[in-house]
C-alpha positions in Angstrom: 87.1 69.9 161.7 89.8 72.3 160.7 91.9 69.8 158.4 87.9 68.5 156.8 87.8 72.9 155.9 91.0 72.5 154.5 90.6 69.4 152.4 87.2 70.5 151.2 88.6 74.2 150.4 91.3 72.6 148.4 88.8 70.4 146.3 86.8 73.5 145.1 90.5 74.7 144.0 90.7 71.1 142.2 87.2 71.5 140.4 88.0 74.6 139.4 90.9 73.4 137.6 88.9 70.6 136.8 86.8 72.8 134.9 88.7 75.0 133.4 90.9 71.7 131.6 87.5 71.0 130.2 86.6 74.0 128.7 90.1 73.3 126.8 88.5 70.0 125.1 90.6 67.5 126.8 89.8 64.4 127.2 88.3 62.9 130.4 90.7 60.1 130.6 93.5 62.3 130.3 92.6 64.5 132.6 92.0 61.5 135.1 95.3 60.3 133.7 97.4 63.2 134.8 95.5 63.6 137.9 96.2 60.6 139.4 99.9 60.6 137.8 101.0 64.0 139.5 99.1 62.7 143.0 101.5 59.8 142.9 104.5 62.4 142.1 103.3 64.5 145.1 103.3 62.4 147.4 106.3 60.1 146.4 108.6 63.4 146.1 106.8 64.7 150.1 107.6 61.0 151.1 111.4 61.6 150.2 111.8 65.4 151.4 110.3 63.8 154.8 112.4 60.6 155.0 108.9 58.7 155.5 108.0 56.4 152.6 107.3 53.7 154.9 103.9 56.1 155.6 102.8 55.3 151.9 102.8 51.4 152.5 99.1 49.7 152.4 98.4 47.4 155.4 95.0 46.2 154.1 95.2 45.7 150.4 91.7 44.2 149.8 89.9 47.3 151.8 92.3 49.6 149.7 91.2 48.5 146.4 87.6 48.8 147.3 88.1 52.0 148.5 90.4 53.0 145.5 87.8 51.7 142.7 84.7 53.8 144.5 87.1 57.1 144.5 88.4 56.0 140.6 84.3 56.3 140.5 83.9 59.1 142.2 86.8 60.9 140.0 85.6 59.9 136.6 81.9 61.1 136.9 83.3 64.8 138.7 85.7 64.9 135.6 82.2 64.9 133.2 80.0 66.4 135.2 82.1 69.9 135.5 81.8 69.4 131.7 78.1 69.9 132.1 76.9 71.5 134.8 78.2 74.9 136.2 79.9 75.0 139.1 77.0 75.5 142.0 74.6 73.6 140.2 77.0 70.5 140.3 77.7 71.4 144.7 73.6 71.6 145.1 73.5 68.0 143.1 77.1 66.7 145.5 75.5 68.2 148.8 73.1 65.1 148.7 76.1 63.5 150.0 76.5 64.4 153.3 73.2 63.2 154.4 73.5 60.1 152.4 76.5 59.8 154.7 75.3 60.6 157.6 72.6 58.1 157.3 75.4 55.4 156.5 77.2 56.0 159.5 75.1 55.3 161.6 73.7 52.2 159.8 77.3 50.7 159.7 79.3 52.5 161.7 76.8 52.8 164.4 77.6 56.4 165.0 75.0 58.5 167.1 72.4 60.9 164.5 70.4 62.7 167.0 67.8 65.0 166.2 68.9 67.8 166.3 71.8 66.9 164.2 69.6 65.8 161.9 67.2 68.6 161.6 71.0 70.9 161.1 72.0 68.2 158.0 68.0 69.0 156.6 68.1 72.8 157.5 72.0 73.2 155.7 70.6 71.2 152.6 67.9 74.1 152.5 70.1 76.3 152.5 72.1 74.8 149.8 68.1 74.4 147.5 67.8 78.5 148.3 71.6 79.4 147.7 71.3 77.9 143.9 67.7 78.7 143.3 67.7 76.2 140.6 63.7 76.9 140.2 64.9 80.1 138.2 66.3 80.7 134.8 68.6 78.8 133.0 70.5 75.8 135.1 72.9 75.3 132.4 73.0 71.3 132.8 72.0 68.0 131.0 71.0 64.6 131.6 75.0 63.9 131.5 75.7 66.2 133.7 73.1 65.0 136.2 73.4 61.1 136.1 77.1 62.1 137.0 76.8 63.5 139.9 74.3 61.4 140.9 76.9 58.6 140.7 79.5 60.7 142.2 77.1 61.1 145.5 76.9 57.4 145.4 80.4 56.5 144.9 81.7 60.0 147.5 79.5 58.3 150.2 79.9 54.9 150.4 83.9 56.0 150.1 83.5 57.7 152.9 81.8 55.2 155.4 84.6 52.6 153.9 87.5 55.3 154.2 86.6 56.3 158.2 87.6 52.5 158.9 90.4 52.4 156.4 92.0 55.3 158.7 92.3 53.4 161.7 94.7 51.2 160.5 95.8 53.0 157.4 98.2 56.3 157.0 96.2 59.0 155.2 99.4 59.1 152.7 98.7 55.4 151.7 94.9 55.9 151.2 95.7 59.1 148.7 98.8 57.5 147.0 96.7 54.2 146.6 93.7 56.1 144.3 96.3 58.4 142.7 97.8 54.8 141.3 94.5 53.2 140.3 94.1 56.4 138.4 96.7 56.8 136.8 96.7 52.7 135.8 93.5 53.2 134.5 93.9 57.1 132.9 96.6 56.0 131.3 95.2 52.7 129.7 92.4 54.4 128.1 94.7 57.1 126.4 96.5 54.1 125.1 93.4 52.7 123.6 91.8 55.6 122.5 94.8 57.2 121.0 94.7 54.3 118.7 91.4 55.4 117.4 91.6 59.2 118.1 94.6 60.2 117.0 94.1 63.8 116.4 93.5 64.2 120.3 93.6 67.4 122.1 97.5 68.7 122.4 98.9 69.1 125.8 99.5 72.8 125.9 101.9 74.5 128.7 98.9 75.7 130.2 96.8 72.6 130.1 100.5 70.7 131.6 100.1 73.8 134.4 96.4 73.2 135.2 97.1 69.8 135.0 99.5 69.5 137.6 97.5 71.7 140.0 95.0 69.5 139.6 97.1 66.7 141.0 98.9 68.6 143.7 95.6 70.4 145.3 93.7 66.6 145.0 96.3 65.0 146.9 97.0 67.7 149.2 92.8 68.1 149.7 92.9 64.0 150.2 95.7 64.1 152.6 93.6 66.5 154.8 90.2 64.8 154.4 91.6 60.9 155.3 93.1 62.7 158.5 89.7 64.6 160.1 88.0 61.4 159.1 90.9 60.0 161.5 90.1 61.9 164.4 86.3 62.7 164.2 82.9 61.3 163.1 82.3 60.3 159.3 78.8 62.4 159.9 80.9 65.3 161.2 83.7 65.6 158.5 80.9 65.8 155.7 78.8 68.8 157.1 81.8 71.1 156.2 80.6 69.9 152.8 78.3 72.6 153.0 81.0 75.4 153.0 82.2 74.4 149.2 78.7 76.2 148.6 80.9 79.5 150.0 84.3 79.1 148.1 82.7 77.4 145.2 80.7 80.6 144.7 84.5 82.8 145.5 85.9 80.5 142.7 83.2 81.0 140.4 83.4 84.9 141.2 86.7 85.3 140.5 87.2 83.2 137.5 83.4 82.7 135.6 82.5 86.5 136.7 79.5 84.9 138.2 78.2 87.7 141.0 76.4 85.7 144.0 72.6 86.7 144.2 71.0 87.7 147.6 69.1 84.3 147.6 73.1 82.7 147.2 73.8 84.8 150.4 70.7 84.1 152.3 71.4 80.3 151.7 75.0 80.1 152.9 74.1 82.1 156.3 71.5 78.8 156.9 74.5 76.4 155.8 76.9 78.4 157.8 74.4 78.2 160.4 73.7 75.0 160.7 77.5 74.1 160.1 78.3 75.5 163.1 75.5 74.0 165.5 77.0 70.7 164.2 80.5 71.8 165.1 79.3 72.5 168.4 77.4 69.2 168.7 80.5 67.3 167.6 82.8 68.7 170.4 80.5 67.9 172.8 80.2 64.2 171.6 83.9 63.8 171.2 84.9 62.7 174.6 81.9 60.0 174.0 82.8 59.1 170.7 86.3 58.2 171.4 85.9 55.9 174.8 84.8 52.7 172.8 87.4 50.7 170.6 87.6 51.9 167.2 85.8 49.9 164.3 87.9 47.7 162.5 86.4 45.7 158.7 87.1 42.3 158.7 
């Protein structure tokens, strides 16, 4: 639960950046194209300073492209939809995922919803509707915006399920390197195209280089930590600390956007926080249970 905090923390530090390399009129290819670029860097240079490249090997190449297209999927429609949404109108939209998930775990993976887990999943998504309010005022969105992360739900979840197999027999290194290569593959193709046709593209500033690299660094570093709670707990577990992006999204948005939290933001994280931690608690009581049987392995 810990290292699922930690990666989700660090992916609010990626959107952030995310968002701030759009205001600059870059590209979305590019951006996915650098992202996935300085991954691979990442984790190549930590495989070195650790004497452990064998760690970034696939053992299941099928599986990993699979898994690698959904989160190229997943990527490209986060990219645009920062672009359109602000930043806690685009978590409301993302926490459909973790019950999406949750309801995909335990068609597939046969994990156990009771509930009272799922009455916590229902009560943190209310918390989530009252945190954004997104009955008042101005939601700053379009129909871009939306259809994006409506596809990025899609695309997060199914990932997900897939990915909580994939780390039984896969390194967490291999399963970050892998999308960080697709990306970059397919980041870099487009540019190649498009510069063809666009050729008075955005310039790579310093500070766009700078964003643009922590971008790649927190992803794969967020990744790393996601693949490995999804190693040692439930899938349905690892995505209720979804919920507390709604907390350090609204920090991030604070600190850089100015944006103030209203008291309806605060009411609705205490329900998420709530609810978050009943899950915890109902997640280290099912642990010894969980991890008796065999693990689940794809064919």
């Amino acid at each position: 639960m810990a290292f699922a905090f930690a990666g989700f923390t660090l992916w609010v530090l990626t959107d952030t950046a995310i968002k701030l390399v759009g205001q600059t009129g870059l590209p979305w290819y590019e951006v996915l194209a650098f992202l996935g670029l300085f991954m691979v860097l990442f984790l190549v240079g930590r495989g070195v300073w650790k004497r452990d490249l064998g760690a970034l090997k696939p053992h299941r190449l099928r599986p990993q492209l699979v898994r690698s297209a959904l989160d190229l999927g997943n990527n490209i429609c986060v990219i645009v939809a920062l672009r359109h949404l602000t930043l806690t109108l685009f978590y409301i939209l993302i926490f459909l995922a973790p019950i999406t998930v949750s309801l995909l775990s335990s068609v597939f993976l046969r994990e156990r919803l009771p509930w009272r887990k799922a009455v916590a999943i229902l009560t943190g998504f209310a918390g989530v509707v009252i945190a954004v309010h997104p009955w008042s005022g101005s939601r700053g969105a379009d129909w871009i915006g939306y259809v994006a992360c409506f596809v990025c739900v899609a695309c997060f979840s199914v990932n997900m399920v897939l990915a909580r197999v994939l780390t039984q027999t896969e390194n967490p290194e291999s399963l970050t390197l892998f999308s960080g290569a697709i990306m970059t593959v397919v980041g870099f193709s487009l540019m190649a195209g498009f510069r063809l046709t666009l050729p008075h593209a955005t310039p790579l500033t310093p500070r766009i280089g700078a964003l643009l690299i922590a971008v790649g660094v927190l992803c794969a570093t967020g990744s790393v930590c996601f693949f490995v709670a999804l190693k040692h707990t439930a899938a349905a577990n690892v995505s209720q600390i979804h919920y507390t992006q709604l907390v350090t999204g609204a920090m991030m948005a604070w600190l850089v956007w100015h944006q103030a939290p209203t008291a309806l933001t605060v009411a609705g994280a205490v329900l998420i926080i709530g609810s978050g931690l009943y899950i915890a608690t109902l997640a280290s009581r099912d642990h010894h249970s969980t991890w008796i049987s065999p693990p689940v392995h794809a064919d």
